[in-house]
C-alpha positions in Angstrom: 0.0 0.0 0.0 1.0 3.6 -1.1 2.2 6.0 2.1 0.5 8.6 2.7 0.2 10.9 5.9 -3.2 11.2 7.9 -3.4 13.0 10.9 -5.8 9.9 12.5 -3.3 7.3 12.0 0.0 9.4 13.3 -2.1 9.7 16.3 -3.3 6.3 16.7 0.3 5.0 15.3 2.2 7.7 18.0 0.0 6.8 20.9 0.5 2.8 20.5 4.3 3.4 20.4 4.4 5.4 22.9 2.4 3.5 25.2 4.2 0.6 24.6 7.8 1.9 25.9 5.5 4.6 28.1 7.5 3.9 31.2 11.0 4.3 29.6 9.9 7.3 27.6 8.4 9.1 30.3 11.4 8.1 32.9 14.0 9.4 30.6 11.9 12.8 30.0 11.5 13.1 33.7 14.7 12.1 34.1 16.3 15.1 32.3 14.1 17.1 33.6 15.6 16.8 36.7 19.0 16.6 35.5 18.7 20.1 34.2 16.7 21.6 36.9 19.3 20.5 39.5 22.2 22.1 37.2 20.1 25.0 37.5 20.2 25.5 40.9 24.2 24.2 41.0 24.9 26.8 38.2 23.2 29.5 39.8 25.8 30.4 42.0 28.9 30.1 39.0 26.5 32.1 37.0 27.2 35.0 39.1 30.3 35.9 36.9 30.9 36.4 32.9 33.4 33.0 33.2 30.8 31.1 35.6 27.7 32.2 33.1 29.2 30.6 30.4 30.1 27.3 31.4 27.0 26.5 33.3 25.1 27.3 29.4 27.6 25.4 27.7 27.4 22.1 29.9 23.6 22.5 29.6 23.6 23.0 26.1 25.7 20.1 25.4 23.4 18.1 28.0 20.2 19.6 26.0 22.0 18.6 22.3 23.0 14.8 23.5 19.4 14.0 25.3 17.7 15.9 22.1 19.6 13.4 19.7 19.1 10.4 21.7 16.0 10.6 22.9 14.2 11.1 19.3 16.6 7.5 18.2 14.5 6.5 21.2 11.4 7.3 19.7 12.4 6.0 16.5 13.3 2.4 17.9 10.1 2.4 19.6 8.6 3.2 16.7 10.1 0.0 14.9 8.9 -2.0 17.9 12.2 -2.0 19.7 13.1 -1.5 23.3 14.6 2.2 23.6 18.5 1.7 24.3 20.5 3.9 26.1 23.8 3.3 24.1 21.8 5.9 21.1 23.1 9.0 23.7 26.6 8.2 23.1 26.2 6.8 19.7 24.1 10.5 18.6 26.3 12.6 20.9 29.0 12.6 17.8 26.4 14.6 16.0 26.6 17.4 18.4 28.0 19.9 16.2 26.3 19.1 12.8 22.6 19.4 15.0 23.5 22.5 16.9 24.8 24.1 13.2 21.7 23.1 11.7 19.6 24.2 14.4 21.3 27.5 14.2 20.6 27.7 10.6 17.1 26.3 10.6 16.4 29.2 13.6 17.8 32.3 11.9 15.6 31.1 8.7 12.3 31.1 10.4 13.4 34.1 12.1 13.6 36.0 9.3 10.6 34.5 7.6 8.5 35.8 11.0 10.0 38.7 10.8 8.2 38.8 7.1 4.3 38.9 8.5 4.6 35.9 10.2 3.5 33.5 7.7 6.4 32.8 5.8 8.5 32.1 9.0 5.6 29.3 9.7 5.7 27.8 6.0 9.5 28.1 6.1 9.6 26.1 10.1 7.4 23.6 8.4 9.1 22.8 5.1 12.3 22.7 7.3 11.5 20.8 10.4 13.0 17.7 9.8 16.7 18.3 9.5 17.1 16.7 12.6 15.4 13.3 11.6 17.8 12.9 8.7 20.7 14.0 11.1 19.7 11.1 13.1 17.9 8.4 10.5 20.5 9.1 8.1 23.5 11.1 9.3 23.0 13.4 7.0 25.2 16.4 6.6 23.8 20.3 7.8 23.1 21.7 4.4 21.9 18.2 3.3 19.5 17.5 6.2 17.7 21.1 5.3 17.4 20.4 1.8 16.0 16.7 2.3 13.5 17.9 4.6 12.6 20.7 2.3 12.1 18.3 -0.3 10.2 15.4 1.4 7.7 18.7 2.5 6.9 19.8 -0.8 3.0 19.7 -1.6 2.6 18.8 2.2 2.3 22.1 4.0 -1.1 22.1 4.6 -1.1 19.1 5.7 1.4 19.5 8.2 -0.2 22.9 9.4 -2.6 21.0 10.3 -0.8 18.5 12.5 1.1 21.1 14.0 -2.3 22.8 15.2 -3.2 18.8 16.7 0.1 18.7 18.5 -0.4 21.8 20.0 -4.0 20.6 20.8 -2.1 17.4 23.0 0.7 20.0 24.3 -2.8 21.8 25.9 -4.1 18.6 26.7 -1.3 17.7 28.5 -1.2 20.9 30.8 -4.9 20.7 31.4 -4.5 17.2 33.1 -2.6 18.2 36.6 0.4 19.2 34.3 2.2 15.9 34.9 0.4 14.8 31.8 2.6 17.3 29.8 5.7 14.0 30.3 3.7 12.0 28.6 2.0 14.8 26.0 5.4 15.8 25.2 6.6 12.0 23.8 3.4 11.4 22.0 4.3 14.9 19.8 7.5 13.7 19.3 6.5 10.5 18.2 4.1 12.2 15.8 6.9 14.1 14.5 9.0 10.7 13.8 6.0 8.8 12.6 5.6 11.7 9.9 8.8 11.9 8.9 8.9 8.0 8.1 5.7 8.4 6.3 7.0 11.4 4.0 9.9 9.8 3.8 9.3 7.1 2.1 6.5 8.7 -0.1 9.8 10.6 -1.3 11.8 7.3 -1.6 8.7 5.7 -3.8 8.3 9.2 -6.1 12.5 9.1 -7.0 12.2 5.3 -7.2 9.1 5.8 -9.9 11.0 8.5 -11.7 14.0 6.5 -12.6 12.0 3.4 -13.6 10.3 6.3 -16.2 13.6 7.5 -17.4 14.6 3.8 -17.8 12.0 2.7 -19.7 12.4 5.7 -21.8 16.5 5.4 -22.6 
């Protein structure tokens, strides 16, 4: 059967991952959570000076870039039905500097496309938002991760408005219910966002595949 994307099945899809590593997912959210909040309050007194300041954001960047990277391989092996293993953080953690680059790149773009009445920084986030999956999926490069997102978007932003607004919708969700339901709110949207990617993915997989078969045929 031909890929496609609906917003019903990434839910449905998202949720029965989820659910089926919940406890793992949620632990390693919470888990960070902690982690950083306690460098918080050990930073807070090195902040005090210019020296201090900037080590305690660099440790929590790095922190923030390794759990990013290795939590979303997470998702991805839960995704595939696989246990999440822990060995992905020090496996992703070599793509540090690509992510952080691209992230860079990918913010200053949508910055300036907000700055343009808002709605081209929204198109531009959308069209864009999966450098990181090819960073991880397929170690792909920082230029080359934005331009195989770009492409894998193409005739979809509508669609993806659309689950942007749902995810949002869960993120609410999530607050609503005694806010502890935000740690598991949180992995369900980033399993949406993995499920998606995999979906548009391979629709652009199947659409290169069909064209060389044409040009074959035709040589």
């Amino acid at each position: 059967m031909k890929p496609n994307l609906i917003i019903a099945d990434a839910i449905k899809t998202s949720w029965k991952a989820v659910k089926s590593q919940i406890w793992v997912l949620v632990g390693l959210l919470i888990g960070y959570t902690i982690l950083s909040f306690i460098l918080s309050i050990f930073g807070t007194p090195g902040s005090g000076s210019i020296a201090g300041s900037i080590i305690v954001n660099f440790v929590s960047l790095i922190i923030g870039l390794i759990f990013s990277l290795g939590y979303y391989k997470n998702m991805f092996q839960a995704l595939d039905g696989l246990e999440p293993q822990f060995s992905a953080y020090g496996q992703q953690s070599r793509k540090i500097l690509t992510y952080f680059i691209a992230s860079v790149i990918y913010f200053i773009i949508v910055a300036i496309g907000l700055a343009f009445l808002i709605v081209p920084g929204i198109w531009l986030g959308i069209r864009l938002m999966y450098y990181m999956a090819f960073i991880i999926e397929e170690d792909a490069g920082i230029i080359e991760s934005l331009k195989k997102s770009w492409e894998i978007t193409k005739g979809q932003g509508w669609k993806l408005f659309l689950l942007g607004l749902t995810t949002i919708a869960i993120a609410l969700l999530g607050f609503i219910v005694l806010f502890v339901g935000i740690f598991i709110a949180i992995p369900v949207i980033n399993m949406i966002y993995c499920y998606s990617f995999r979906v548009l993915n391979a629709l652009q997989v199947e659409a290169v595949e069909e064209h060389d078969l044409m040009e074959a045929k035709l040589a």
